[in-house]
C-alpha positions as CSV (number, residue, x, y, z in Angstrom):
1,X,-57.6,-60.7,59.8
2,X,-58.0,-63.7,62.1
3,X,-56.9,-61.8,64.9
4,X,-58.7,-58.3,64.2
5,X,-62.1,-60.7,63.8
6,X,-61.5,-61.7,67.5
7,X,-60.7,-58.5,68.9
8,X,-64.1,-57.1,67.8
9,X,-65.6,-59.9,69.3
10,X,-64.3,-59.6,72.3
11,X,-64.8,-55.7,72.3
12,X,-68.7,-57.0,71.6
13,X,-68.5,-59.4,74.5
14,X,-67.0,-57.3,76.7
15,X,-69.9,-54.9,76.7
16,X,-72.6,-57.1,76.7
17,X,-71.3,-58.8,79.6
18,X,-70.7,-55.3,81.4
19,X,-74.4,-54.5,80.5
20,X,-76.5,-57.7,81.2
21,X,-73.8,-58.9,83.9
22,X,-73.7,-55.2,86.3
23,X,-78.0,-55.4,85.4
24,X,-78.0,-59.1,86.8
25,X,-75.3,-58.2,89.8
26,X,-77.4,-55.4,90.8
27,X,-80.5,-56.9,91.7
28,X,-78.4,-58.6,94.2
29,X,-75.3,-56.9,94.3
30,X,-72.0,-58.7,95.9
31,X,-74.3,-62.2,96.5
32,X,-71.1,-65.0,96.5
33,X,-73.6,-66.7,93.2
34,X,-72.6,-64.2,91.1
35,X,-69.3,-65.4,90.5
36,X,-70.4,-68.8,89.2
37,X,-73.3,-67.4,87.0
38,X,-70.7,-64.7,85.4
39,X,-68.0,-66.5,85.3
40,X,-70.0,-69.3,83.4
41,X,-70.4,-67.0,80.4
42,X,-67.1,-66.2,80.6
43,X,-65.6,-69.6,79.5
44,X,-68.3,-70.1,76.4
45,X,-65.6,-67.4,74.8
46,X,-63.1,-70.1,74.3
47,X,-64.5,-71.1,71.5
48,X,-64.1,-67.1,70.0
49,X,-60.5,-67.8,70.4
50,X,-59.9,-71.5,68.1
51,X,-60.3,-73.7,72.0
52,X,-62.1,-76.6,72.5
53,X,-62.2,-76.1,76.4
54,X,-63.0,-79.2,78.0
55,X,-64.4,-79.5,82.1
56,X,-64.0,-82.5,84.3
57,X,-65.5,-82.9,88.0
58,X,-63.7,-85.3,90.7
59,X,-66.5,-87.6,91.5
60,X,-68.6,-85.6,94.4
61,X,-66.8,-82.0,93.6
62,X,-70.5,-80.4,93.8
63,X,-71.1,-81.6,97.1
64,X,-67.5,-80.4,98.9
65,X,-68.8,-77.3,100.6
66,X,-67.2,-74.5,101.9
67,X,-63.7,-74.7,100.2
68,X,-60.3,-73.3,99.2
69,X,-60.3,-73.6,95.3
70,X,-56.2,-73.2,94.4
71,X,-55.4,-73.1,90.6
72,X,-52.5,-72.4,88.2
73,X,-52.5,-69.0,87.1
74,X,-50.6,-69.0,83.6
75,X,-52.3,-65.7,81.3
76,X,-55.1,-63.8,80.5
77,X,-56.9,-66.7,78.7
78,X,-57.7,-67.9,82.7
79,X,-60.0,-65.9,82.3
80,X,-62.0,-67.5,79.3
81,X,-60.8,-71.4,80.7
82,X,-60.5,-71.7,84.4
83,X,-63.5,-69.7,84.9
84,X,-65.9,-72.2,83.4
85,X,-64.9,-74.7,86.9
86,X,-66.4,-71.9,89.6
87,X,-68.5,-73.6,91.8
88,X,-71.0,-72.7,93.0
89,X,-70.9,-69.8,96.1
90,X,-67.6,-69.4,95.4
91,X,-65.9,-66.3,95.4
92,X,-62.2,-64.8,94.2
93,X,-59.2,-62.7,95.8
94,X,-58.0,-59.9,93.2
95,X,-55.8,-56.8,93.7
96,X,-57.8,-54.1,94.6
97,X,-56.6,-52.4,91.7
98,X,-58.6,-54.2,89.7
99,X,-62.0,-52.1,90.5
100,X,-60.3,-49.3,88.4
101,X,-60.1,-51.6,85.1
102,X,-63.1,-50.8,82.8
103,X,-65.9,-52.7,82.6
104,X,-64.6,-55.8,83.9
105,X,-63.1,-54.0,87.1
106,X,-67.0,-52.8,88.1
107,X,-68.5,-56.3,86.9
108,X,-65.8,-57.5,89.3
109,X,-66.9,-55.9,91.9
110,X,-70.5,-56.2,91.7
111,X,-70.1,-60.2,91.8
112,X,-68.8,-60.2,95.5
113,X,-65.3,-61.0,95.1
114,X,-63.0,-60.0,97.6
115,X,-60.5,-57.2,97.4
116,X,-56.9,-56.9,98.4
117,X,-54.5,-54.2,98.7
118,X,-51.0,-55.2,97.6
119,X,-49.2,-52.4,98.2
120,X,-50.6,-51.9,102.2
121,X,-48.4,-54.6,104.0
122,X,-50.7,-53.9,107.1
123,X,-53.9,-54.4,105.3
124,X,-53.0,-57.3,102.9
125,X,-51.7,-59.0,106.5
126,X,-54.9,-59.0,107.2
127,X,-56.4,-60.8,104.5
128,X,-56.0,-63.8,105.5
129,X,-58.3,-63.1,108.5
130,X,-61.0,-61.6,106.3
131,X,-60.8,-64.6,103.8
132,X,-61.8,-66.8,106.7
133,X,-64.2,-65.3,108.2
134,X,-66.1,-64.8,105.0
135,X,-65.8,-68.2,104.3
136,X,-67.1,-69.0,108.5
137,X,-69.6,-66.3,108.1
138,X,-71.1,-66.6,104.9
139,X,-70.5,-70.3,104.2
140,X,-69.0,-69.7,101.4
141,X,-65.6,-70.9,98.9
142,X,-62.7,-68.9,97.9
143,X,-60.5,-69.5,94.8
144,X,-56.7,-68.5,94.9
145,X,-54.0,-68.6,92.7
146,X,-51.3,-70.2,95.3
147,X,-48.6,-69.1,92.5
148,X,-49.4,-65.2,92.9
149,X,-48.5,-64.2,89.1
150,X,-49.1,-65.5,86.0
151,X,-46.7,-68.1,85.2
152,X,-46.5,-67.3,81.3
153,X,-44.8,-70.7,80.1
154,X,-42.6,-71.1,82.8
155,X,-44.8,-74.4,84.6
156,X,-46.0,-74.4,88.5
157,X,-44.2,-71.5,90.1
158,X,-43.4,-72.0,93.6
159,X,-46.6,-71.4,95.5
160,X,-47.5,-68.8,98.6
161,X,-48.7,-69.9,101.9
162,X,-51.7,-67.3,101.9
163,X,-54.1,-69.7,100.8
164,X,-53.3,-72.5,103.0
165,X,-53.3,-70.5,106.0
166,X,-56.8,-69.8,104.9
167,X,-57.9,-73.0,104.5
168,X,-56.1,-74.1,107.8
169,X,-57.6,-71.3,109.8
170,X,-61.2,-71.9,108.4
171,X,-60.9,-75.7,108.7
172,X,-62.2,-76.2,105.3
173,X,-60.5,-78.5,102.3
174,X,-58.0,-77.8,99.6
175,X,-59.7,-78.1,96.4
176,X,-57.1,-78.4,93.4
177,X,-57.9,-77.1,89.7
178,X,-55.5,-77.5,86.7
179,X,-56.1,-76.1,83.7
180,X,-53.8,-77.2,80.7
181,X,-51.3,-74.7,79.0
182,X,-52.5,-72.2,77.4
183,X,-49.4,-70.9,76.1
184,X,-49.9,-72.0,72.3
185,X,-52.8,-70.6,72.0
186,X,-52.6,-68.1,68.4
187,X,-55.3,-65.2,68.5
188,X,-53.9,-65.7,64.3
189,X,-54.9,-68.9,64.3
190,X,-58.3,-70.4,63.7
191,X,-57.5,-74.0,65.7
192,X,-55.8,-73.7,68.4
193,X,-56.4,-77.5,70.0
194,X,-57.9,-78.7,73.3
195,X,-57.3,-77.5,76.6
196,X,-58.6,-79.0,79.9
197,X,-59.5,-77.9,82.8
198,X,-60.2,-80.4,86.3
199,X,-61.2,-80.1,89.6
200,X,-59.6,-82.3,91.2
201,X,-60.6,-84.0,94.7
202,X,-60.4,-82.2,98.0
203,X,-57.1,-82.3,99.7
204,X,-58.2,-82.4,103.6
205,X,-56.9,-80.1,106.0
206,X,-58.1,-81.8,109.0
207,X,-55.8,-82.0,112.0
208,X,-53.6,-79.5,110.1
209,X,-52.0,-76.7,112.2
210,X,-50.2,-73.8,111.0
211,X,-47.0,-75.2,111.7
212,X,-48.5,-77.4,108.9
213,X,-48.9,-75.1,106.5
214,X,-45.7,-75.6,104.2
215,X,-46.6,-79.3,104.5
216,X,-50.4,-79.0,103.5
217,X,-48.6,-76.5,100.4
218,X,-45.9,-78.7,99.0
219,X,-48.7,-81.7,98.9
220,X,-51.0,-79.6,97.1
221,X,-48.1,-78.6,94.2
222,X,-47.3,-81.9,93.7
223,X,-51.0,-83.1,93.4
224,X,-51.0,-79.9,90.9
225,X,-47.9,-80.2,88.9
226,X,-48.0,-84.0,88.1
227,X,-51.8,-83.5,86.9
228,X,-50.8,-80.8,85.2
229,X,-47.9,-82.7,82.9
230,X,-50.5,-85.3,82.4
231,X,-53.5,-82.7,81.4
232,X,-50.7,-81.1,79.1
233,X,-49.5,-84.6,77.1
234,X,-53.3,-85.4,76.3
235,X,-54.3,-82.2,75.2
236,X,-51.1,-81.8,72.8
237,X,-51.8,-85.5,71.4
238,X,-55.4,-84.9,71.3
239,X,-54.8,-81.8,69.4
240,X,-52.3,-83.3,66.6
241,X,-55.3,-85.4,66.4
């Protein structure tokens, strides 16, 4: 019952986000503030699904500028937890594929986010290059998942290089974002605990070259995957609370 309850709701929420979200895109459709005002709404449907979604801010995180925003990528619920720490101006990378998913793929689209093509080698080797000069051009952040699938209770998979090339090549800083696991959550279950999600504070990339980059990535996992053990103990003692 629990679980049918939910699914209606998110049907409901699904379409009213479509609706109000495409009307509000489209009176300035692909402006980089789209994604932090959607995405924004997005995350108060935690609480549909039994989480108490917690955000923290590194001291200063609003006043970073022009970033790389890197965070773990472990299931569909990112989408209703990690979405609530967009920052302002800051835009995604998603498959192109994506634009073909109803109502979410043209809501997607309309927010400004940037689309790849996977299956073109020549055109996703170019990505890179559009990612910065987007970021150059339009002053604005993009968030990456370093991991490049969902990890699905498996912890920090091994991370790609794409986005610290980015950040390298734009000359901007590597903002870390953990979010807690998500893997207990129960769409059966009315309570299904606390999870967090920080920003953390930006690595620099200063002086960085791209002989750096495997450096600048290996940092960045560590920063990641100790925060995220930490994030993870708290939220299951917090929950047993």
């Amino acid at each position: 019952m629990i679980f049918l309850l939910r699914m209606v709701a998110v049907a409901i929420f699904a379409v009213v986000m479509f609706v109000f979200g495409c009307g509000y895109c489209l009176l300035s459709p692909r402006n980089p503030k789209n994604v932090h005002n959607v995405g924004r709404h997005f995350c108060k449907m935690a609480r549909i699904f039994g989480i108490k979604l917690e955000l923290r801010y590194a001291e200063g995180a609003d006043d970073v500028g022009a970033s790389i925003y890197i965070a773990n990528h472990q299931n569909n619920y990112d989408l209703f937890t990690v979405s609530g720490a967009i920052m302002p101006r800051t835009v995604t990378v998603g498959k192109k594929s994506l634009v073909w998913m109803p109502l979410f793929g043209q809501l997607y689209w309309l927010t400004g986010n940037i689309l790849i093509d996977r299956a073109n080698r020549s055109r996703a080797a170019g990505t890179i290059s559009q990612i910065v000069e987007k970021i150059k051009q339009l002053q604005v952040s993009v968030w990456m998942f370093p991991e490049g699938t969902r990890s699905r209770g498996r912890g920090l998979l091994p991370f790609k290089t794409g986005a610290f090339h980015a950040a390298i090549g734009a000359g901007v800083p590597v903002v870390p974002i953990v979010c807690s696991s998500t893997e207990h959550v129960n769409m059966n279950r009315w309570d299904n605990g606390v999870v967090i999600v920080e920003v953390m504070p930006p690595v620099v990339t200063e002086g960085y070259t791209k002989e750096d980059v495997r450096q600048l990535s290996n940092q960045c996992r560590t920063i990641m995957e100790n925060k995220l053990a930490e994030l993870n103990a708290e939220a299951v003692q917090r929950s047993a609370k």
